[in-house]
C-alpha positions in Angstrom: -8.5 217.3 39.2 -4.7 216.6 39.4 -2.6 218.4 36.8 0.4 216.4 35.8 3.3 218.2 34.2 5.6 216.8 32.1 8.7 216.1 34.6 6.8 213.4 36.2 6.4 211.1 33.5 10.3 211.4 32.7 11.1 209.9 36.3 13.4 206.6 35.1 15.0 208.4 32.6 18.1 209.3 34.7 18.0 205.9 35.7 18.0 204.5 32.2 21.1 206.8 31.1 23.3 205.4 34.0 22.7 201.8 32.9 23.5 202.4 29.1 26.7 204.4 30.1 27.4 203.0 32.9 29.5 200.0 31.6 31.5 202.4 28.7 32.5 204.4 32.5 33.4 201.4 33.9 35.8 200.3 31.2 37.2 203.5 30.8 38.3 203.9 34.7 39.3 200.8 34.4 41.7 201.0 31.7 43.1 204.3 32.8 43.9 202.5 35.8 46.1 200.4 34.1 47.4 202.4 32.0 48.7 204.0 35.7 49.5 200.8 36.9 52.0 200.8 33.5 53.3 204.0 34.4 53.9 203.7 38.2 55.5 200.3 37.2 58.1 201.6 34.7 59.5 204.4 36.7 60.2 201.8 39.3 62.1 199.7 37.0 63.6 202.4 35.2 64.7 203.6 39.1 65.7 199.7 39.7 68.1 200.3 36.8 69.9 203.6 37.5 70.3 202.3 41.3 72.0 198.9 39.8 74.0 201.3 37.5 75.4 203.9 40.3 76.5 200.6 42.0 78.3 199.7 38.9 79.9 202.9 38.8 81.6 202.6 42.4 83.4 199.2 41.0 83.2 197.4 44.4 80.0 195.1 43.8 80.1 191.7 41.7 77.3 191.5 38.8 75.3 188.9 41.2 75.3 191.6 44.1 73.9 194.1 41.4 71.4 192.2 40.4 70.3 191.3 43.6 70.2 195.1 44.7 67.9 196.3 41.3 65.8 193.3 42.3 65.1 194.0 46.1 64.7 197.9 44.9 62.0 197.1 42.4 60.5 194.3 45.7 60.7 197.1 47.7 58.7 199.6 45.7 55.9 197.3 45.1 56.9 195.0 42.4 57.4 191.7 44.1 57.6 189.6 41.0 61.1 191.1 39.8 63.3 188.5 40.5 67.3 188.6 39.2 66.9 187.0 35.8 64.9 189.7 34.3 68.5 192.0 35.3 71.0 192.3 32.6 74.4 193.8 33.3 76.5 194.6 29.9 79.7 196.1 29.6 79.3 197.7 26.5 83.2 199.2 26.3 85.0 195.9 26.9 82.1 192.7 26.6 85.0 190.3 28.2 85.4 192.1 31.3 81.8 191.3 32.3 82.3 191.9 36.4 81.9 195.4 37.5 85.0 194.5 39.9 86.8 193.7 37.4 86.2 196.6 34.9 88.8 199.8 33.9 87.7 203.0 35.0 85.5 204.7 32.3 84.0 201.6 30.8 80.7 202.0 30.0 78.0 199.7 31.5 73.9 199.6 30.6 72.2 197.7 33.3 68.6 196.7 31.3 65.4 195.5 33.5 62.6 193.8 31.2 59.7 192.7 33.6 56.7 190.8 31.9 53.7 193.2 31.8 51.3 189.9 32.5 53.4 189.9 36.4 52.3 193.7 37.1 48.6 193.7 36.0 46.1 194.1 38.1 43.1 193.3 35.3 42.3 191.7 32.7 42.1 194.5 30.7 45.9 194.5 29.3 45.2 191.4 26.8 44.0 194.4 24.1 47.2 196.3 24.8 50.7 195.2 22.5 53.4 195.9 25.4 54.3 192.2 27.0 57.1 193.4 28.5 58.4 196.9 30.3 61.6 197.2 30.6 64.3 200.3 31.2 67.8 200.6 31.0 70.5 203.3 32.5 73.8 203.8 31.1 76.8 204.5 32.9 80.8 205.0 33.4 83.0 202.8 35.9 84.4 205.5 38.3 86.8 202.5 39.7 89.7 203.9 41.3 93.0 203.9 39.5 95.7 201.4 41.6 98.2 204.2 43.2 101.6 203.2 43.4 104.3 204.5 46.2 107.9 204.7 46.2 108.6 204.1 49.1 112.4 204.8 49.1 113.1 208.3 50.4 115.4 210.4 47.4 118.6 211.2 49.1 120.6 214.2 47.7 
């Protein structure tokens, strides 16, 4: 006579559990991958932007070289759909003098990235989220050298 005890007729129960929770675990690593993906991706554009601003602030670069340089930063770091018209450069002291080369010293500049989420995601999973774009922005002074003058005559006394 075989005695059966009560573990061996509960043998496909582990094996039921994973199937019902199995697709609630995929969805949630999925999504917190994103939600990574979203993270990762906005501290490289909000880097993109302070890099394009500390050019600014050195006077000696035209907006289109800017804009170039926040966009091969962002390639660089992984996001290789950046490209230079998702770069804004504003002079918000003086909006005429819109050239960094052309600026006063102490004018203040905000150099704003706004990247389309749907370019960074890696799933499908991001159509339930509200956020369409990311974008950062870094504000900073023109430290542009003041124009020295020299008299060159010698004083004579």
């Amino acid at each position: 006579m075989i005695h059966r005890t009560t573990s061996s007729r509960r043998l496909g129960t582990a094996a039921v559990e994973l199937a019902v929770c199995l697709p609630f675990l995929a969805i949630l690593i999925a999504g917190i991958w994103e939600v990574g993906r979203m993270v990762q991706a906005e501290q490289i554009i909000a880097n993109g932007a302070r890099e394009g601003a500390r050019e600014i602030a050195a006077g000696q670069s035209s907006a289109t070289t800017i804009k170039q340089y926040v966009v091969n930063y962002c390639n660089i770091n992984g996001l290789s759909s950046v490209d230079s018209s998702m770069v804004t450069l504003t002079n918000i002291t003086n909006a005429s003098r819109n050239d960094p080369t052309t600026c006063n010293q102490l004018d203040q500049w905000r150099v704003t990235v706004a990247v389309p989420y749907s370019s960074i995601k890696y799933s499908t999973l991001a159509q339930i989220t509200s956020t369409s774009t990311i974008s950062a922005s870094a504000d900073w002074y023109s430290m542009k050298d003041l124009a020295l003058t020299i008299n060159s005559t010698i004083p004579t006394n």
